[in-house]
C-alpha positions as protocol buffer text, in pm:
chain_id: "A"
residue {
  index: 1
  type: UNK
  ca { x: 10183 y: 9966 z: 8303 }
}
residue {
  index: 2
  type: UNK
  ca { x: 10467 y: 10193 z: 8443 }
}
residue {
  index: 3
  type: UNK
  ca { x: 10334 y: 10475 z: 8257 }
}
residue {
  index: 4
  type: UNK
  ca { x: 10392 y: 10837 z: 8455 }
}
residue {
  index: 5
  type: UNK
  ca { x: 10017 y: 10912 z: 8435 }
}
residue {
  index: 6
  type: UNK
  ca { x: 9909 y: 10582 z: 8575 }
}
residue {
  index: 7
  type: UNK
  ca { x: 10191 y: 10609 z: 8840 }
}
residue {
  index: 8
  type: UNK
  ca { x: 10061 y: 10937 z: 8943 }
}
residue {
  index: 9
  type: UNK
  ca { x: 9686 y: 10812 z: 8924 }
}
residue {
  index: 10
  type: UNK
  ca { x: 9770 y: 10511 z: 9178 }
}
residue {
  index: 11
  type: UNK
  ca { x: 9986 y: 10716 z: 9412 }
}
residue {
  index: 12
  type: UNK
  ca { x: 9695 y: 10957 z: 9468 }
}
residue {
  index: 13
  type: UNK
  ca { x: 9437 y: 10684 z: 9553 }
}
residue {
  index: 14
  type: UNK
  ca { x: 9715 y: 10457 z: 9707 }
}
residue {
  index: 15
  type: UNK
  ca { x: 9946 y: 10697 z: 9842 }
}
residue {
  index: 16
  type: UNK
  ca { x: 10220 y: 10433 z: 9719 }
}
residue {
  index: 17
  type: UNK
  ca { x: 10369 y: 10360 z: 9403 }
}
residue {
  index: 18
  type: UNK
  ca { x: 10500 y: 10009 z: 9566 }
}
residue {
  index: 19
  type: UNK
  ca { x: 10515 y: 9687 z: 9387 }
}
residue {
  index: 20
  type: UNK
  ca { x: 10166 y: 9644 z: 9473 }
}
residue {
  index: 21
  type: UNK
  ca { x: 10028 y: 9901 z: 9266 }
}
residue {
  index: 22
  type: UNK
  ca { x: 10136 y: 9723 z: 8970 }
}
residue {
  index: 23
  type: UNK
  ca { x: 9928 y: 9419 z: 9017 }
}
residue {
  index: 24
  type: UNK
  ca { x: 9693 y: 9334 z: 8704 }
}
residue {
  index: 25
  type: UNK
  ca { x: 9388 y: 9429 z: 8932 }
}
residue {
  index: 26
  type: UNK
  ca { x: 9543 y: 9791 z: 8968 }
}
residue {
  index: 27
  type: UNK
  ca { x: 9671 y: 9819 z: 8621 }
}
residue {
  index: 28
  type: UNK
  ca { x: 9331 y: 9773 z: 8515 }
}
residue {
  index: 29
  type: UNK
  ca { x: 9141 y: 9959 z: 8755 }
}
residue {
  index: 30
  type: UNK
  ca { x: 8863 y: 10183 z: 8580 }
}
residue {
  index: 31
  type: UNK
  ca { x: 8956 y: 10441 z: 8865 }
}
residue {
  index: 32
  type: UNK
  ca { x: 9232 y: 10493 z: 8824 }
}
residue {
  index: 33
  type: UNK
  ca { x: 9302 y: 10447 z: 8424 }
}
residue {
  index: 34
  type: UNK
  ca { x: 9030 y: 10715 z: 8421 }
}
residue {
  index: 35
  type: UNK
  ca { x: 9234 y: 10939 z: 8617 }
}
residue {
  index: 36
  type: UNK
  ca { x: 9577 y: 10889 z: 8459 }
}
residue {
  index: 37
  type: UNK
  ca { x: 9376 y: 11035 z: 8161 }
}
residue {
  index: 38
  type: UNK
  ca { x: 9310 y: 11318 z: 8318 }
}
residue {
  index: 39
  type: UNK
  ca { x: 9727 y: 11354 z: 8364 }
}
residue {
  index: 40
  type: UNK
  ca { x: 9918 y: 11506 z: 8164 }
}
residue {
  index: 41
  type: UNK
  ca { x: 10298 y: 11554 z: 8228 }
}
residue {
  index: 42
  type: UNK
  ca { x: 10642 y: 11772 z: 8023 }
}
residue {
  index: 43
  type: UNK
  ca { x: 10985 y: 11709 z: 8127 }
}
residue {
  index: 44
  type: UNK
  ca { x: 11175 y: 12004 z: 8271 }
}
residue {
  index: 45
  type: UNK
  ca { x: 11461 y: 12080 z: 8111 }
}
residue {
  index: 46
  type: UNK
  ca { x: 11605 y: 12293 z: 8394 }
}
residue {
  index: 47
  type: UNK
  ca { x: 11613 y: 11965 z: 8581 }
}
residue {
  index: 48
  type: UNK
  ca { x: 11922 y: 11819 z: 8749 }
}
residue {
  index: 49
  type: UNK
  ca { x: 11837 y: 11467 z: 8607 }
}
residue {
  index: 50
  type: UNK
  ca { x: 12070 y: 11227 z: 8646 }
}
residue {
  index: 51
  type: UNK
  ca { x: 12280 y: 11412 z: 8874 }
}
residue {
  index: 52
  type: UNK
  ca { x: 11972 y: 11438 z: 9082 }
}
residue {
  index: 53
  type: UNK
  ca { x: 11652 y: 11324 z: 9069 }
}
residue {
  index: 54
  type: UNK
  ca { x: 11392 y: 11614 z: 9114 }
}
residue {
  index: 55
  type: UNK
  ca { x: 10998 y: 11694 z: 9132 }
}
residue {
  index: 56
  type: UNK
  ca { x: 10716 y: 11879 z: 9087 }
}
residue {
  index: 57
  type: UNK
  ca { x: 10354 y: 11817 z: 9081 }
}
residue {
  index: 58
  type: UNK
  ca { x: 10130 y: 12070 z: 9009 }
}
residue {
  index: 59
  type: UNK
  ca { x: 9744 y: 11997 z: 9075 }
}
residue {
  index: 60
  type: UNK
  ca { x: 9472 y: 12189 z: 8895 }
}
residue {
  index: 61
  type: UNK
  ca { x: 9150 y: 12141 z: 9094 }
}
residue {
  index: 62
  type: UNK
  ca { x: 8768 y: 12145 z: 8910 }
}
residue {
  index: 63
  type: UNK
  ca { x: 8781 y: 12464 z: 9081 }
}
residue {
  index: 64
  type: UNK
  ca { x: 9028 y: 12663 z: 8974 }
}
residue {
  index: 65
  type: UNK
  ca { x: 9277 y: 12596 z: 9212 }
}
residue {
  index: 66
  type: UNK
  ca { x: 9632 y: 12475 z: 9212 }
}
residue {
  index: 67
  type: UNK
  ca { x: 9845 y: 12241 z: 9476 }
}
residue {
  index: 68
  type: UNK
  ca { x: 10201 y: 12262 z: 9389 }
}
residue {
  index: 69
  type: UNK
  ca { x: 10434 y: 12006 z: 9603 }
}
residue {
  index: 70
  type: UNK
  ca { x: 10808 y: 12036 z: 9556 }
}
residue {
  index: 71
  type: UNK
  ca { x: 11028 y: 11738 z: 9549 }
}
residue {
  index: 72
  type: UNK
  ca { x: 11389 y: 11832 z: 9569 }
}
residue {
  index: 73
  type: UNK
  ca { x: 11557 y: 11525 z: 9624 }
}
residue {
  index: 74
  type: UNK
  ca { x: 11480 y: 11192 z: 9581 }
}
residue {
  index: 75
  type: UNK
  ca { x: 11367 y: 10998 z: 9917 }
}
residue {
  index: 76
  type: UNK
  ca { x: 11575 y: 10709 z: 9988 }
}
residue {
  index: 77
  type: UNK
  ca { x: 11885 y: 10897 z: 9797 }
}
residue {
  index: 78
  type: UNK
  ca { x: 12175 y: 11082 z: 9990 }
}
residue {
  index: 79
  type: UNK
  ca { x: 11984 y: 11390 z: 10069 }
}
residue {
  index: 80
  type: UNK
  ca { x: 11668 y: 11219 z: 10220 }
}
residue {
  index: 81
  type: UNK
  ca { x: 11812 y: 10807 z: 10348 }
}
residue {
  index: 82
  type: UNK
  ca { x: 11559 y: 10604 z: 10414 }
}
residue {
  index: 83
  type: UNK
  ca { x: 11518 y: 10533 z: 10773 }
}
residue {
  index: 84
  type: UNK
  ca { x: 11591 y: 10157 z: 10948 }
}
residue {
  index: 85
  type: UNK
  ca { x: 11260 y: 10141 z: 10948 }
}
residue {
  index: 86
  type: UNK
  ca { x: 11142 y: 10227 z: 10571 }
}
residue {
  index: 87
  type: UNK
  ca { x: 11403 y: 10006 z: 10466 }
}
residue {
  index: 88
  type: UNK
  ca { x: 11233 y: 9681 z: 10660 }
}
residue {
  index: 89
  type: UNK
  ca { x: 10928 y: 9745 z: 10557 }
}
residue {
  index: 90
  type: UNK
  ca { x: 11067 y: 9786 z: 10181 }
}
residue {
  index: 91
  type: UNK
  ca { x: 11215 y: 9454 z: 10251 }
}
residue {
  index: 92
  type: UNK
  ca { x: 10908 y: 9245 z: 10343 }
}
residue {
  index: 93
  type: UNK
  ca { x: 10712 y: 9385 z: 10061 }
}
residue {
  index: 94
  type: UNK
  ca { x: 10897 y: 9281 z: 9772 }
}
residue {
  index: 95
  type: UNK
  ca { x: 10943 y: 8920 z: 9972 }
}
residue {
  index: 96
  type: UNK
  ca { x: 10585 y: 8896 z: 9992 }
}
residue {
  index: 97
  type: UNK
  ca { x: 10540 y: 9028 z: 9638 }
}
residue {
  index: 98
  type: UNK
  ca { x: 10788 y: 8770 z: 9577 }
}
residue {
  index: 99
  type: UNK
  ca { x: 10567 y: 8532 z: 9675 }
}
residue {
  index: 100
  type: UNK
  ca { x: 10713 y: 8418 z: 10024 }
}
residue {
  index: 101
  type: UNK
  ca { x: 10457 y: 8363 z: 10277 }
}
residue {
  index: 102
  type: UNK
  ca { x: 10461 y: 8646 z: 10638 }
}
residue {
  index: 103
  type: UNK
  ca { x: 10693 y: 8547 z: 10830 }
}
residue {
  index: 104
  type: UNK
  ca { x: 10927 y: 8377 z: 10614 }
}
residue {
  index: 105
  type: UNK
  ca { x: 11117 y: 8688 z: 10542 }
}
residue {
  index: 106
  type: UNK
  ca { x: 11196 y: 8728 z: 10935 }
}
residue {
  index: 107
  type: UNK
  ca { x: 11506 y: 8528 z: 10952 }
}
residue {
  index: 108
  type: UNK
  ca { x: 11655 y: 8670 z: 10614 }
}
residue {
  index: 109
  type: UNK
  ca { x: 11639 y: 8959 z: 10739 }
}
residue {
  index: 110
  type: UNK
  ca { x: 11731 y: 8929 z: 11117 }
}
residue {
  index: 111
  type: UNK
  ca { x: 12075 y: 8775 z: 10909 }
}
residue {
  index: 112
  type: UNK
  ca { x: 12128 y: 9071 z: 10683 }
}
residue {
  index: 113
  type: UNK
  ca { x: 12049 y: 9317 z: 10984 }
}
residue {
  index: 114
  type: UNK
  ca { x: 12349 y: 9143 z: 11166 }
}
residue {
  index: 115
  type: UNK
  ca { x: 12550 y: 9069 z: 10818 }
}
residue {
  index: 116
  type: UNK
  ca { x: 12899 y: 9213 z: 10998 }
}
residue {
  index: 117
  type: UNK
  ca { x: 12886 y: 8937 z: 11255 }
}
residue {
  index: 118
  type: UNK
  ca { x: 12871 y: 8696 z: 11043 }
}
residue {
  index: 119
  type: UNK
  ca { x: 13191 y: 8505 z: 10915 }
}
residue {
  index: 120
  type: UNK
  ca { x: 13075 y: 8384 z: 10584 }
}
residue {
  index: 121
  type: UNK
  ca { x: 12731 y: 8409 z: 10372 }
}
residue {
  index: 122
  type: UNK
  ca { x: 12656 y: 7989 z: 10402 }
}
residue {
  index: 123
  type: UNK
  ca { x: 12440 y: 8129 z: 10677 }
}
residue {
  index: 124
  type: UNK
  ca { x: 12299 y: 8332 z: 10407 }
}
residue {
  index: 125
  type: UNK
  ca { x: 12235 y: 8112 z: 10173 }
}
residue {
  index: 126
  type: UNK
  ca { x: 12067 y: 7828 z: 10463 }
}
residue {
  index: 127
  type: UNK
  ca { x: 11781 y: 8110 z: 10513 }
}
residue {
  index: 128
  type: UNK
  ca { x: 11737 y: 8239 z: 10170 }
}
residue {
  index: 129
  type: UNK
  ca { x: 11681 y: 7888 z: 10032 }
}
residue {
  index: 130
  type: UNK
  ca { x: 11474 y: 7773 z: 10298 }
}
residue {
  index: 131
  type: UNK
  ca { x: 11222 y: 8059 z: 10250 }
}
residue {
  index: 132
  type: UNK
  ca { x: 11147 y: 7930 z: 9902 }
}
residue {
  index: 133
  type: UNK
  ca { x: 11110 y: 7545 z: 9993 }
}
């Protein structure tokens, strides 16, 4: 299920990796299980892994051709943050993969936007509890 072929296979038809990629209906897809066979991956040994994490895809076309893309850093790390935005829409996601209904994430996360104002985490726990009633 989290295989790096199968990854890769969803990302290209997706163009996310995301939680819901992962569902039993993508998993299974004969789409893209047929191309994550066509993927085939090595580990670089030159790589900076774990002090950084690092890519490369490299793409041979039916054609001949290659597209190489370059990942230096990961996205979301140090190098590359993730912006305000990114990081909301990361957030409702996995609520909603969690299974909380739109909507029920908003005041969650209107209290963890404004966390430094607040005096204790009771108001925390109020909204997080009350999203899974």
């Amino acid at each position: 299920k989290f295989s790096m072929p199968f990854c890769m296979a969803v990302s290209f038809f997706d163009g996310d990796a995301g939680l819901n990629q992962f569902s039993d209906q993508r998993v299974n897809d004969p789409e893209v299980l047929r191309l994550a066979e066509l993927i085939s991956y090595k580990i670089d040994p030159e790589n900076e892994y774990p002090r950084n994490y690092t890519g490369h895809i490299r793409v041979e076309l039916r054609s001949g051709e290659f597209i190489e893309i370059n990942q230096p850093h990961m996205r979301g790390g140090k190098h590359e943050p993730l912006t305000e935005k990114q990081i909301t829409e990361k957030f409702v996601n996995n609520c909603i993969h969690g299974g909380w209904k739109q909507g029920e994430h908003e005041a969650l996360l209107e209290f963890l936007m404004n966390m430094n104002s607040h005096q204790d985490m009771l108001g925390f726990a109020r909204v997080a509890s009350s999203a899974s009633d």
